[in-house]
N, CA, C and O of each residue as an XYZ file, in Angstrom:
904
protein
N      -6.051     19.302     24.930
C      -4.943     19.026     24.021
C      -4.899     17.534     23.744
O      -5.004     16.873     24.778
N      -4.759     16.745     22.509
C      -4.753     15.739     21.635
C      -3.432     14.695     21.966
O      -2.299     15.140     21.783
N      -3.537     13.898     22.246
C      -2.089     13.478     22.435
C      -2.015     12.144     21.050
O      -2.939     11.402     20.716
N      -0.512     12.201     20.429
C      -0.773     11.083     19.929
C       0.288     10.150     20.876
O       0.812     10.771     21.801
N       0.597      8.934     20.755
C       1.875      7.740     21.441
C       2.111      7.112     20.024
O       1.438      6.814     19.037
N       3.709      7.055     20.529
C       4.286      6.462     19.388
C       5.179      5.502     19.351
O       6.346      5.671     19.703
N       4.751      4.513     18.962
C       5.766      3.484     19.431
C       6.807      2.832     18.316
O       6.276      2.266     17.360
N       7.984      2.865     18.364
C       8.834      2.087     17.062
C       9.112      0.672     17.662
O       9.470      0.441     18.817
N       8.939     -0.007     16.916
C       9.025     -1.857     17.018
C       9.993     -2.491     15.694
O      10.111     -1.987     14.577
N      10.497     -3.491     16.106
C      11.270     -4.286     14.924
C      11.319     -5.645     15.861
O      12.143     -5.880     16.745
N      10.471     -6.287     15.531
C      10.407     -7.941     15.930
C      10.014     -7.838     16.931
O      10.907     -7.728     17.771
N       8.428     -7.803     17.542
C       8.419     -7.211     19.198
C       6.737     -8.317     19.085
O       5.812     -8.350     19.896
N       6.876     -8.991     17.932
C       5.825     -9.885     18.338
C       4.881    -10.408     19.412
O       3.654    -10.450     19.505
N       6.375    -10.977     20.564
C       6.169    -10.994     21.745
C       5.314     -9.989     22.490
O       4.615    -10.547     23.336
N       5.172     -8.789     22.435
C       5.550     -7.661     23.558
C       4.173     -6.986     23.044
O       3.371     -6.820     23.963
N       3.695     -6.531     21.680
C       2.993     -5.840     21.265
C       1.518     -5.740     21.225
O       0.877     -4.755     20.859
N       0.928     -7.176     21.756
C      -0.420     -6.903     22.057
C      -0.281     -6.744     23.228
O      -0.870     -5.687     23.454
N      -0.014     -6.988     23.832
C       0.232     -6.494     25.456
C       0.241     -5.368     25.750
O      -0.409     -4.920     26.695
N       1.222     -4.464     24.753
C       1.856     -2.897     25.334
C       0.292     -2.316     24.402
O      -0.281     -1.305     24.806
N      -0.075     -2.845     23.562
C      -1.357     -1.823     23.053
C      -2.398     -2.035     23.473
O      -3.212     -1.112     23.445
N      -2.739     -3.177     23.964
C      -4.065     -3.467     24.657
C      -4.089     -2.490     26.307
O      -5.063     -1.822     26.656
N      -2.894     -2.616     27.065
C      -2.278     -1.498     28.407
C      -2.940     -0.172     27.904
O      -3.595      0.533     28.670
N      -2.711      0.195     26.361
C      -3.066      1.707     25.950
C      -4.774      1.808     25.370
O      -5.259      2.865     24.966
N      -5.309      0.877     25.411
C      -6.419      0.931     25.032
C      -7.283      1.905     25.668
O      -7.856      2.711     24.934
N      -7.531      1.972     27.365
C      -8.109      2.693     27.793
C      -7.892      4.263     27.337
O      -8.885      4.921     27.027
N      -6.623      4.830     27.302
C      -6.155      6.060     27.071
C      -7.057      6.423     25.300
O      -7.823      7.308     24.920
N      -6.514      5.363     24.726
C      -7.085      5.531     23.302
C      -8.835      5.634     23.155
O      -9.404      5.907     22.098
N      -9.365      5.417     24.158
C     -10.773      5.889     24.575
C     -10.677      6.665     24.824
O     -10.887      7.249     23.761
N     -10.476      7.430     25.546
C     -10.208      8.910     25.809
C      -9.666      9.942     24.980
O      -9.409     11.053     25.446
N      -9.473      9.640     23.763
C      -9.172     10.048     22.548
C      -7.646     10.115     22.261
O      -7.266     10.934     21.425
N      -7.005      9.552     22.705
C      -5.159      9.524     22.605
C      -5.236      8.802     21.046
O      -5.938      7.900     20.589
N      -4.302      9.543     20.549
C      -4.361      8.250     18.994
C      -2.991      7.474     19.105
O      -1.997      8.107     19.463
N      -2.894      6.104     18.807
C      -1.724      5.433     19.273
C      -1.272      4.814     17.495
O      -1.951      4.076     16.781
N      -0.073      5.366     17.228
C       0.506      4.890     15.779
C       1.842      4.214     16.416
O       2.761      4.692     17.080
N       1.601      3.066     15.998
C       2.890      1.687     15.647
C       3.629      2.552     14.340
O       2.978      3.095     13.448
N       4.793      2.553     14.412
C       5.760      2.510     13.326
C       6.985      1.278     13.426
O       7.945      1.252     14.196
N       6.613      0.321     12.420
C       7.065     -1.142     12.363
C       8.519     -0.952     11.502
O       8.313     -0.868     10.291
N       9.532     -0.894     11.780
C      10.760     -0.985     11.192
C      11.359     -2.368      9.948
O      12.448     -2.863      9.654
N      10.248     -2.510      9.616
C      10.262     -4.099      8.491
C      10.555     -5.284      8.945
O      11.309     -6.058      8.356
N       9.799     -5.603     10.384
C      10.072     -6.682     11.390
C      10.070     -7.801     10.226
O       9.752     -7.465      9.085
N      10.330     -8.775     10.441
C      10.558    -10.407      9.680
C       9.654    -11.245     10.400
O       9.676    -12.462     10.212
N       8.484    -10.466     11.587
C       7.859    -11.547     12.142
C       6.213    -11.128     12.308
O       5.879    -10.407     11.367
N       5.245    -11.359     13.137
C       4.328    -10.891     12.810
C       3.758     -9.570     13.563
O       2.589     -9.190     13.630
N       4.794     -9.052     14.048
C       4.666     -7.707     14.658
C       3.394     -6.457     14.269
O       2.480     -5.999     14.955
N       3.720     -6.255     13.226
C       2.716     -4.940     12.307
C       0.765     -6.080     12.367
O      -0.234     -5.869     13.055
N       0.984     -6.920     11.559
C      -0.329     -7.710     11.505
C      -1.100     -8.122     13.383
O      -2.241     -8.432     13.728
N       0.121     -7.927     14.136
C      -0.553     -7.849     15.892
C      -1.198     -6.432     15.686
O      -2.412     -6.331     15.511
N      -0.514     -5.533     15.705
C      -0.452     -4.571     16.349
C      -1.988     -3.708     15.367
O      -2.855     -3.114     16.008
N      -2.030     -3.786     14.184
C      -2.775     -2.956     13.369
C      -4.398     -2.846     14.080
O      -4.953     -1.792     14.389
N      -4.920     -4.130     14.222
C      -6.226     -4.005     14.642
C      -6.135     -3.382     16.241
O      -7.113     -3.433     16.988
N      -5.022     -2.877     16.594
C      -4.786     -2.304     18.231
C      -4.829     -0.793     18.073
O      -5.137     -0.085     19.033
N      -4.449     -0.151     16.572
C      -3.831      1.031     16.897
C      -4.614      1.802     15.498
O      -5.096      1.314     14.476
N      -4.482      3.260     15.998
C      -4.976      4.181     14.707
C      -4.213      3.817     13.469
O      -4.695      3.342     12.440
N      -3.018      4.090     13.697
C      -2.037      3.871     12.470
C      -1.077      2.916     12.971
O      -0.636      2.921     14.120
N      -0.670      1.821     11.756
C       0.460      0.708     12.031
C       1.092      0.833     10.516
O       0.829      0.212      9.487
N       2.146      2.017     10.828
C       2.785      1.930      9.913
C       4.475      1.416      9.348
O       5.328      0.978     10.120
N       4.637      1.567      8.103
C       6.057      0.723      8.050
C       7.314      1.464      7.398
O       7.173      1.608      6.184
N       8.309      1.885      7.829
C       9.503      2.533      7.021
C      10.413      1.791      7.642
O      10.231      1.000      8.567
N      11.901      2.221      6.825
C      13.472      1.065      6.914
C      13.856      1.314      8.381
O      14.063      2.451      8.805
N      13.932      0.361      9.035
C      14.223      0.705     10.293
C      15.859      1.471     10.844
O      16.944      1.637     10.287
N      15.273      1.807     12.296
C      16.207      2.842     12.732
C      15.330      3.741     13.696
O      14.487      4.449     13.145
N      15.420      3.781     14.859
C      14.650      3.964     15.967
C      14.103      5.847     15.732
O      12.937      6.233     15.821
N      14.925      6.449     15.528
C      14.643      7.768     15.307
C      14.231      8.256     14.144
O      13.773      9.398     14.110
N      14.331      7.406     12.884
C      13.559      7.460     11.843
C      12.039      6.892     12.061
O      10.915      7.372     11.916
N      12.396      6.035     12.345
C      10.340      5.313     12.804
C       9.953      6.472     14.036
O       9.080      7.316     13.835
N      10.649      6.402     15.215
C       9.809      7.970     15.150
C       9.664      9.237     14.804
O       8.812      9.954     15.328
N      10.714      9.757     13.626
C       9.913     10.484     13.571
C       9.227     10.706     12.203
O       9.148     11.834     11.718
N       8.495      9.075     11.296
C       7.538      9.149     10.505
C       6.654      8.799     11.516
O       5.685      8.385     10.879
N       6.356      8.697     12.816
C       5.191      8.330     13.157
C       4.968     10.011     13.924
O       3.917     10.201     14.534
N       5.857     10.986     13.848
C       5.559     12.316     14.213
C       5.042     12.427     13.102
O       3.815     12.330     13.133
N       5.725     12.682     11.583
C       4.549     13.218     10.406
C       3.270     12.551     10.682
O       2.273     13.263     10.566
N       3.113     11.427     10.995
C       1.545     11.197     10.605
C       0.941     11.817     11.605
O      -0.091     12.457     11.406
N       1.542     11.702     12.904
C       0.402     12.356     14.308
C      -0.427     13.346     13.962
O      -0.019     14.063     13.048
N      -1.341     13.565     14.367
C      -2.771     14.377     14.466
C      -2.439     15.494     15.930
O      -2.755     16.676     16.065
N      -1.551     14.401     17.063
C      -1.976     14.884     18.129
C      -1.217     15.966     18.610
O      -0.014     15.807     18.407
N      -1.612     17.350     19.365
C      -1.120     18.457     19.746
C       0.281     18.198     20.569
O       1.225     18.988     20.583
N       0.232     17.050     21.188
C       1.355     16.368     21.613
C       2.223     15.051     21.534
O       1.611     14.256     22.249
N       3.133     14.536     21.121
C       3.659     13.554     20.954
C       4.138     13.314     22.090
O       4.559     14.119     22.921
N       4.053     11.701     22.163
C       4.589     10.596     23.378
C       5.730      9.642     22.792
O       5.486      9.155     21.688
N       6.360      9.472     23.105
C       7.373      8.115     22.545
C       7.438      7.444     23.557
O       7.788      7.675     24.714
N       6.936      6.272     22.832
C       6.934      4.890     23.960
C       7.813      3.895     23.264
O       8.010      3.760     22.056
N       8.364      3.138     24.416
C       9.310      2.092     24.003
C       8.361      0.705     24.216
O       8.146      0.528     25.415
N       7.786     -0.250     23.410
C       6.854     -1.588     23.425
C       7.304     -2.350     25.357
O       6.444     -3.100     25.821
N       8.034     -2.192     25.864
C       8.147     -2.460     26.667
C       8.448     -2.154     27.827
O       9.243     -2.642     28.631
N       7.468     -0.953     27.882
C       7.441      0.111     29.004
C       6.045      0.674     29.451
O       5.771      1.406     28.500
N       5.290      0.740     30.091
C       3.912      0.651     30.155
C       3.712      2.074     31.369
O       4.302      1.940     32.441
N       2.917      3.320     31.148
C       2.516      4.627     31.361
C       2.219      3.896     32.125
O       2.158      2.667     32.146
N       1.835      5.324     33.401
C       1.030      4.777     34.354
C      -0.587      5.099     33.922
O      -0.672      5.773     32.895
N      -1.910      4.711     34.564
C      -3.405      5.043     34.247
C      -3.531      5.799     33.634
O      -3.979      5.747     32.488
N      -2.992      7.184     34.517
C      -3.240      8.414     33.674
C      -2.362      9.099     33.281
O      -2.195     10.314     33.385
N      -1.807      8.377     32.842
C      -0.809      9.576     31.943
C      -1.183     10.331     31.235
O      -0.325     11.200     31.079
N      -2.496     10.595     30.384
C      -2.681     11.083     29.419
C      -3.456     12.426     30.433
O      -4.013     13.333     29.815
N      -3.445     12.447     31.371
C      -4.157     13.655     32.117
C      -2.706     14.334     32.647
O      -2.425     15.531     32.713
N      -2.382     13.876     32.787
C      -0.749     14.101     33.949
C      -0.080     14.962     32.813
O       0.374     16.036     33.209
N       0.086     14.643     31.268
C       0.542     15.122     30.491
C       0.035     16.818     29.922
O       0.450     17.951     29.676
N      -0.894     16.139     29.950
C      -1.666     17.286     29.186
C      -1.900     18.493     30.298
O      -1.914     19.677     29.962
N      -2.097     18.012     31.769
C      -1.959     19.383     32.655
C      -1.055     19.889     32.387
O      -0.884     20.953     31.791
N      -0.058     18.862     32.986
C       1.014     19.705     33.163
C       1.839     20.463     31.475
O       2.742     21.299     31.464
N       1.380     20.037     30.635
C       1.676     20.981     29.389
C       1.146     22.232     29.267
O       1.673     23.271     28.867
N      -0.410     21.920     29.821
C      -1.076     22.974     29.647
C      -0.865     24.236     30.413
O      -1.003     25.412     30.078
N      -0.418     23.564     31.757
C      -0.098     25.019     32.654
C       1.403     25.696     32.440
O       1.447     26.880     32.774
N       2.463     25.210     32.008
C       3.276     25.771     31.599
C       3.733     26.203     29.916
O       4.834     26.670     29.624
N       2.747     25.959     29.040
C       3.000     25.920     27.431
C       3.640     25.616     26.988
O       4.136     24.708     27.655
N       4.317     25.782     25.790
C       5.162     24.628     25.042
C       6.489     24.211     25.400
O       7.541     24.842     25.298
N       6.279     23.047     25.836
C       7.498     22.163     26.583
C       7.360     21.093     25.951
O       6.724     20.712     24.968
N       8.673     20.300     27.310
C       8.869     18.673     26.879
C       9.202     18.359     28.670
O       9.463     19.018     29.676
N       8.982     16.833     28.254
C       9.089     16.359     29.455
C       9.301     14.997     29.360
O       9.470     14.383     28.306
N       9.287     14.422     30.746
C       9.648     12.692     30.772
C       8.913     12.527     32.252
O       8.462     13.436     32.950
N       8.925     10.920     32.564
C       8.198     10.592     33.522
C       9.668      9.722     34.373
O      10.701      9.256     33.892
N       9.138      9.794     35.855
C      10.280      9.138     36.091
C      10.139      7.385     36.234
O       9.009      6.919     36.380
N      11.166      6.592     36.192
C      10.760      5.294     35.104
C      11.553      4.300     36.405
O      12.719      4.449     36.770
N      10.577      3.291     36.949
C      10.647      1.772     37.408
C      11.249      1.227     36.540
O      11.152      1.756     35.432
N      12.157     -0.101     36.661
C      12.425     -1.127     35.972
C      12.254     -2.241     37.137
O      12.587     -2.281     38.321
N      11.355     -3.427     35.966
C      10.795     -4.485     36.618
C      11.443     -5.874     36.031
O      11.508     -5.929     34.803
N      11.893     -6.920     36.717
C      11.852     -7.054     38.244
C      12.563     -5.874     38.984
O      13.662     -5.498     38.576
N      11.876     -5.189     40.225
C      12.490     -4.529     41.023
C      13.587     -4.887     42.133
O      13.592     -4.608     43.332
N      14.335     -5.454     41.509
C      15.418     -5.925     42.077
C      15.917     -4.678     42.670
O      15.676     -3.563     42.207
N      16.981     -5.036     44.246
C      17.428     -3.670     44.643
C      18.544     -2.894     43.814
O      18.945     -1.801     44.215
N      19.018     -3.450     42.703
C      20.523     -3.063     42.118
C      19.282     -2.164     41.080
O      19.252     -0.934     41.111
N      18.503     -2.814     40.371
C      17.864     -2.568     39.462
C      16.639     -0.584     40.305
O      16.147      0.374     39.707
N      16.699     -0.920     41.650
C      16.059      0.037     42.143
C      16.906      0.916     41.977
O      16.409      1.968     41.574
N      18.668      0.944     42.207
C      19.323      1.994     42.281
C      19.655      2.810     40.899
O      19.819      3.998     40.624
N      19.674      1.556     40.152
C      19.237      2.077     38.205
C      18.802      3.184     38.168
O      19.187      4.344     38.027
N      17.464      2.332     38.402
C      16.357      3.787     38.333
C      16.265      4.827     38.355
O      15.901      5.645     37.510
N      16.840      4.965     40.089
C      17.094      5.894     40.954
C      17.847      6.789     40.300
O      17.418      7.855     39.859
N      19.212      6.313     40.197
C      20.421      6.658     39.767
C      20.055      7.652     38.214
O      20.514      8.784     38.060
N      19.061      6.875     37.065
C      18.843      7.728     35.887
C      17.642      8.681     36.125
O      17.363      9.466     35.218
N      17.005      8.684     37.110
C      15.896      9.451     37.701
C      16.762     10.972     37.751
O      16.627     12.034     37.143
N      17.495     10.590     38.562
C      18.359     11.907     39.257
C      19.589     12.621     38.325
O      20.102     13.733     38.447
N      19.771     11.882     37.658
C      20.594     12.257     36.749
C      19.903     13.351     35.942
O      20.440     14.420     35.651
N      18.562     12.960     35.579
C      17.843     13.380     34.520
C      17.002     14.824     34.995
O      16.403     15.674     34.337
N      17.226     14.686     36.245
C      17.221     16.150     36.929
C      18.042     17.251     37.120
O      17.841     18.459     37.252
N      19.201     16.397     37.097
C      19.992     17.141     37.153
C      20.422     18.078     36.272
O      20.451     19.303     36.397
N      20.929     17.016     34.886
C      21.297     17.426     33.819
C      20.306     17.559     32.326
O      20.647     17.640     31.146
N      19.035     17.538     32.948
C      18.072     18.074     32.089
C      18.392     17.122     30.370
O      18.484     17.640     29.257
N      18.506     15.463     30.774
C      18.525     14.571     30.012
C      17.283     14.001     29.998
O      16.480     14.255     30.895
N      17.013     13.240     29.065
C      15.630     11.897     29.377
C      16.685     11.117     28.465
O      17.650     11.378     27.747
N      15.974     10.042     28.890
C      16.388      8.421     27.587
C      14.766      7.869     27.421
O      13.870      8.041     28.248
N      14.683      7.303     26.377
C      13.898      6.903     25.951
C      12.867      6.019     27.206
O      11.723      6.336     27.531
N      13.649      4.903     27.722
C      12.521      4.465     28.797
C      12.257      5.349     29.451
O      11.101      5.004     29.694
N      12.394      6.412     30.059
C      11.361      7.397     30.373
C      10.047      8.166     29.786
O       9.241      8.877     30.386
N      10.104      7.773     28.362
C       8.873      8.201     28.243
C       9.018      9.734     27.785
O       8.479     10.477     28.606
N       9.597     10.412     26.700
C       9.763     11.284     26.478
C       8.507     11.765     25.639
O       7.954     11.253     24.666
N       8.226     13.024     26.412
C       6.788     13.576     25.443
C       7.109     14.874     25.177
O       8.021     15.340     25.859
N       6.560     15.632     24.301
C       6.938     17.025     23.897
C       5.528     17.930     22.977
O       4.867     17.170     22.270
N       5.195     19.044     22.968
C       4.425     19.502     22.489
C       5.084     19.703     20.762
O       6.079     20.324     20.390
N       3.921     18.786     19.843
C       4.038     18.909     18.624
C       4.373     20.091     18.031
O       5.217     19.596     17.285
N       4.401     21.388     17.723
C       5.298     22.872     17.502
C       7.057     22.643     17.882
O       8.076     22.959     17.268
N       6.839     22.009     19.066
C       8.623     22.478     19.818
C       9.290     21.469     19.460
O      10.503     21.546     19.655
N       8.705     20.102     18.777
C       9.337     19.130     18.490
C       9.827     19.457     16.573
O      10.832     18.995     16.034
N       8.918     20.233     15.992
C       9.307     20.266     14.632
C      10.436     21.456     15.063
O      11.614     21.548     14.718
N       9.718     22.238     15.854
C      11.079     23.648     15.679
C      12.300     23.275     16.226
O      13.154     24.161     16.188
N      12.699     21.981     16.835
C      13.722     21.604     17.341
C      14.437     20.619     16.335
O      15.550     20.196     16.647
N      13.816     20.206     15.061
C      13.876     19.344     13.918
C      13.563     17.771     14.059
O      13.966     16.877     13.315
N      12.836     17.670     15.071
C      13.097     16.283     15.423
C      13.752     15.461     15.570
O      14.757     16.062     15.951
N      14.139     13.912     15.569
C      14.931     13.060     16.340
C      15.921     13.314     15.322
O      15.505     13.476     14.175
N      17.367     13.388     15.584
C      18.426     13.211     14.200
C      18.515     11.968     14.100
O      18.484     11.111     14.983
N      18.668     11.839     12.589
C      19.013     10.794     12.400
C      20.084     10.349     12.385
O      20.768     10.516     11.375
N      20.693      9.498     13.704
C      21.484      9.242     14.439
C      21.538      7.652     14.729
O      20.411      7.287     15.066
N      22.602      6.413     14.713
C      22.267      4.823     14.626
C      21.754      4.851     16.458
O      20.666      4.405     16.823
N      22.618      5.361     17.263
C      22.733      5.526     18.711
C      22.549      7.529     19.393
O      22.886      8.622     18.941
N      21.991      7.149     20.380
C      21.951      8.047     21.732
C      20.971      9.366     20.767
O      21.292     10.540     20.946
N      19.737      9.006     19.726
C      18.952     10.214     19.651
C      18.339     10.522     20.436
O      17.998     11.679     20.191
N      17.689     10.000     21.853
C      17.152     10.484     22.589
C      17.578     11.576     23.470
O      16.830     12.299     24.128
N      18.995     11.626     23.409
C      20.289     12.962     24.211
C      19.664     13.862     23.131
O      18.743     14.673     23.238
N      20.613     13.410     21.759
C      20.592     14.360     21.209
C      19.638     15.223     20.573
O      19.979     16.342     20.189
N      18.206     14.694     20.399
C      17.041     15.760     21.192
C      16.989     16.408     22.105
O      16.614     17.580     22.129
N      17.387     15.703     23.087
C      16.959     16.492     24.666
C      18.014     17.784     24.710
O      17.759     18.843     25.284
N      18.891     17.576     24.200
C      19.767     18.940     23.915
C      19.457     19.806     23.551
O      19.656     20.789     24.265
N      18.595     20.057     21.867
C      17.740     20.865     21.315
C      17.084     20.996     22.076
O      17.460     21.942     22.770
N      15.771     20.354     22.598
C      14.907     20.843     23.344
C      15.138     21.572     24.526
O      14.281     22.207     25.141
N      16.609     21.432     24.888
C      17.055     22.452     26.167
C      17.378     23.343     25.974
O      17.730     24.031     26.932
N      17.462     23.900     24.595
C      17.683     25.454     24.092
C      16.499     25.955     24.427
O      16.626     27.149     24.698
N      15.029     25.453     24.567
C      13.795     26.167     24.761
C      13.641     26.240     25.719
O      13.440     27.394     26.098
N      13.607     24.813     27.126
C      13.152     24.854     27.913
C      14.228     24.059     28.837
O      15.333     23.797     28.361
N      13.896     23.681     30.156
C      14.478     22.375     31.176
C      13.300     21.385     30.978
O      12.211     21.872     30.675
N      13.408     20.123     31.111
C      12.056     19.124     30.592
C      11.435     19.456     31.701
O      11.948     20.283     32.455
N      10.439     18.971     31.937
C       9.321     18.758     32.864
C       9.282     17.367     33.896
O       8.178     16.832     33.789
N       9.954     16.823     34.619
C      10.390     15.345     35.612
C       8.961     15.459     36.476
O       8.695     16.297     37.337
N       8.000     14.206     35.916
C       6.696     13.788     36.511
C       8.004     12.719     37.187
O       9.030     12.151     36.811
N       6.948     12.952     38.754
C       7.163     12.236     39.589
C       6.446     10.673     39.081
O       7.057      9.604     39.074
N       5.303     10.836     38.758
C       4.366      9.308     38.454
C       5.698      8.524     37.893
O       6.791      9.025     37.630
N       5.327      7.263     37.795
C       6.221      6.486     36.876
C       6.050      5.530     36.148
O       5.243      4.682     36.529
N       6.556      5.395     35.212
C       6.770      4.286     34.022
C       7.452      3.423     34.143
O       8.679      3.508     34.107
N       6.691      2.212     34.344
C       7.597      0.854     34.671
C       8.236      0.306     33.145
O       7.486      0.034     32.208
N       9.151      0.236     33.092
C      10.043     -0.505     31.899
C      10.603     -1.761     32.084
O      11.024     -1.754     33.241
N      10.934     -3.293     31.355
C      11.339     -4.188     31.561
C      12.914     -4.367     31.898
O      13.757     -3.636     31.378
N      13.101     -4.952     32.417
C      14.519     -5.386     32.985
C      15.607     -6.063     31.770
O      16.819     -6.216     31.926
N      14.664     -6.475     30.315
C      15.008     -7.259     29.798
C      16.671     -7.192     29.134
O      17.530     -8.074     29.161
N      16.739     -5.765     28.530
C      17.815     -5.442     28.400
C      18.840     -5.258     29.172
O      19.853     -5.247     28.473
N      19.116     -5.082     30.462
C      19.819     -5.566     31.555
C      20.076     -7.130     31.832
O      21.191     -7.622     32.005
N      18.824     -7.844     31.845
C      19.298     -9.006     32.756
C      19.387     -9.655     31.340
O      18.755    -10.705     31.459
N      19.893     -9.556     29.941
C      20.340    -10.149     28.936
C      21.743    -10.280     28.976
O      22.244    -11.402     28.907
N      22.586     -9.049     29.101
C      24.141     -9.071     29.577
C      24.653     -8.762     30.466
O      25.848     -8.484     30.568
N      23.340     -8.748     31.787
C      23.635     -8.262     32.809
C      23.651     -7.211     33.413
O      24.096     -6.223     32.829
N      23.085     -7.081     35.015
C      22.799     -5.459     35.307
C      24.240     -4.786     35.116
O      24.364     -3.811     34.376
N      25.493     -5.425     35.916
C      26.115     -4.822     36.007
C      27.510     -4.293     34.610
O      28.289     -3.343     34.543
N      27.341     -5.012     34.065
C      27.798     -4.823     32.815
C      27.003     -3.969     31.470
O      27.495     -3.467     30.459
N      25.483     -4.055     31.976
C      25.023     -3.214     30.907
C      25.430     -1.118     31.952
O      25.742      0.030     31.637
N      25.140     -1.859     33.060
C      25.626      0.123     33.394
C      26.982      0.366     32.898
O      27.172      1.471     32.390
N      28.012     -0.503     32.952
C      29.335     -0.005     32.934
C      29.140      0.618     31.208
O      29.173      1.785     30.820
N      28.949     -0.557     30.477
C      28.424     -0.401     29.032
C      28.343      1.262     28.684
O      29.122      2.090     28.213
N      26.574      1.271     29.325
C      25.887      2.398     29.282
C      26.663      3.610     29.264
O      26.931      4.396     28.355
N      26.861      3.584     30.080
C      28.386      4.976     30.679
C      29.368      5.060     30.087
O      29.817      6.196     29.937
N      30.172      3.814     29.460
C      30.969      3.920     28.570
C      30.445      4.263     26.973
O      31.303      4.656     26.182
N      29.430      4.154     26.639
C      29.051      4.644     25.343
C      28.777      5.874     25.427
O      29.269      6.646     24.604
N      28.007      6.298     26.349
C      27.148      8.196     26.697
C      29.016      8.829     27.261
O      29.617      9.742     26.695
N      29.314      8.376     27.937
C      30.844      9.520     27.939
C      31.127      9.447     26.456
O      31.309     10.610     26.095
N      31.253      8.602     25.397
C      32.194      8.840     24.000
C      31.672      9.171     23.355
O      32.270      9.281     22.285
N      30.074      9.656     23.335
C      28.876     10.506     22.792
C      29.519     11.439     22.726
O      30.079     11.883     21.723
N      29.520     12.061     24.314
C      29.786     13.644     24.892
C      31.023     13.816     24.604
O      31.451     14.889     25.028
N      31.907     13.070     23.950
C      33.688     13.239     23.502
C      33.673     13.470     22.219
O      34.685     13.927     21.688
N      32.304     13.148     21.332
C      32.812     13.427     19.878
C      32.210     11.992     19.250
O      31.690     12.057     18.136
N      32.272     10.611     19.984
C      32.351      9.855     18.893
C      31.367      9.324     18.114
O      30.286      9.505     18.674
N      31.249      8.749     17.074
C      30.324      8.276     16.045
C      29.244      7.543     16.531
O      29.250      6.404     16.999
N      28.254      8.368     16.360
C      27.157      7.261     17.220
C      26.842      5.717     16.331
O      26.073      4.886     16.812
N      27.436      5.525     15.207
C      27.336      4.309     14.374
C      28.388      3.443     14.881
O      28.249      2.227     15.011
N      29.295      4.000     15.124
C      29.957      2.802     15.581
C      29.978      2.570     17.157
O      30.359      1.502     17.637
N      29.446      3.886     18.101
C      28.644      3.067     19.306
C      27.718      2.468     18.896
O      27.373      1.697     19.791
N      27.134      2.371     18.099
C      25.566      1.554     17.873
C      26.224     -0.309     17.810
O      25.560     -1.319     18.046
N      27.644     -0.229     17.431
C      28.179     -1.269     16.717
C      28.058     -1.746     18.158
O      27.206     -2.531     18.572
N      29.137     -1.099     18.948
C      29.491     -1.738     20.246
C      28.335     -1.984     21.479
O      28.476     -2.754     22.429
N      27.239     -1.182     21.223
C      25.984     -1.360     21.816
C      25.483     -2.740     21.765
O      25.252     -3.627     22.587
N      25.395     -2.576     20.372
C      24.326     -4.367     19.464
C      25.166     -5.711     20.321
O      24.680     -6.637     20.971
N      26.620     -5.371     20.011
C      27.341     -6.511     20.642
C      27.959     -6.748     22.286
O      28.582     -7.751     22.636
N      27.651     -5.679     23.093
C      27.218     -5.458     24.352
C      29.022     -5.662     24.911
O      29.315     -5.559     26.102
């Protein structure tokens, strides 16, 4: 089975030869890796193009860039990667077994954040277990799904905030995800910008007013401004 990775970027200049050169090996192995560039203002798309099968460009908005980089995929399975979150070696074997032995699913990996600070370990921990529990992923985990169950589920809504729930919801009408133990280290960056402990309180306070009804545009508002 074919995998494609998909990554949405908007100004990730910094971050993007790094996170595609990490995927190079996999992309030997035949993984196809498509950039979908949200109309960065910097030189993001012109890094990334000579890295990847496809580096393409639509109006940004995280669940719209992925899911034009689902129309273009080739691959029997889609990956969504966040530019600053890096698979482990083999993910692309880890995936594809475990798809293969149970058929059309979805799944997530469970996800490090680096520096591994101990507050930052209990993060982890803390959205690891959650995501077992309640048969959630978020995006730094690494959400993958077999290309069929992702169109029959309609793909990401287009939503400003929290499409990665509101997939994982659809997709829990089919199945419970699949929780790989391996893990995906993700950066700290968004934490130690407004802080660990203020981005959890944050966090929790936006995902409870999700699950209450409220407008994911104007959490998106209160997100941006932390």
């Amino acid at each position: 089975m074919s995998l494609s990775i998909i990554i949405p970027v908007l100004n990730e200049a910094a971050l993007i030869e790094s996170c595609l050169r990490h995927l190079q090996p996999l992309r030997q192995r035949g993984a196809e890796i498509i950039v979908v560039d949200g109309e960065s203002s910097d030189a993001t798309l012109s890094l990334a193009a000579p890295l990847a099968d496809q580096a393409l460009v639509c109006s940004p908005g995280r669940a719209r860039q992925m899911n034009a980089g689902a129309r273009a995929a080739s691959g029997e399975i889609l990956v969504f990667l966040h530019v600053d979150t890096q698979l482990p070696a083999d993910a692309d074997r880890l995936i594809v077994q475990t798809i293969s032995a149970k058929g059309p699913s979805w799944g997530r990996f469970d996800v490090a954040i680096v520096p591994k600070t101990p507050l930052l370990r209990l993060v982890a921990a803390m959205m690891n277990l959650r995501s077992r529990l309640f048969g959630i992923a978020t995006g730094d985990q690494t959400i993958f799904v077999q290309r069929s169950l992702f169109l029959a589920a309609g793909g990401y809504p287009q939503i400003a905030l929290m499409e990665d729930i509101a997939l994982c919801r659809q997709l829990k009408r089919h199945s419970p995800p699949l929780c790989l133990r391996a893990q995906v280290s993700t950066s700290a960056r968004r934490w130690l910008a407004q802080g660990v402990v203020h981005t959890i309180v944050l966090m929790w306070r936006l995902r409870l007013a999700y699950f209450l009804g409220a407008d994911p545009e104007h959490l998106a508002k209160h997100y941006r401004h932390g």
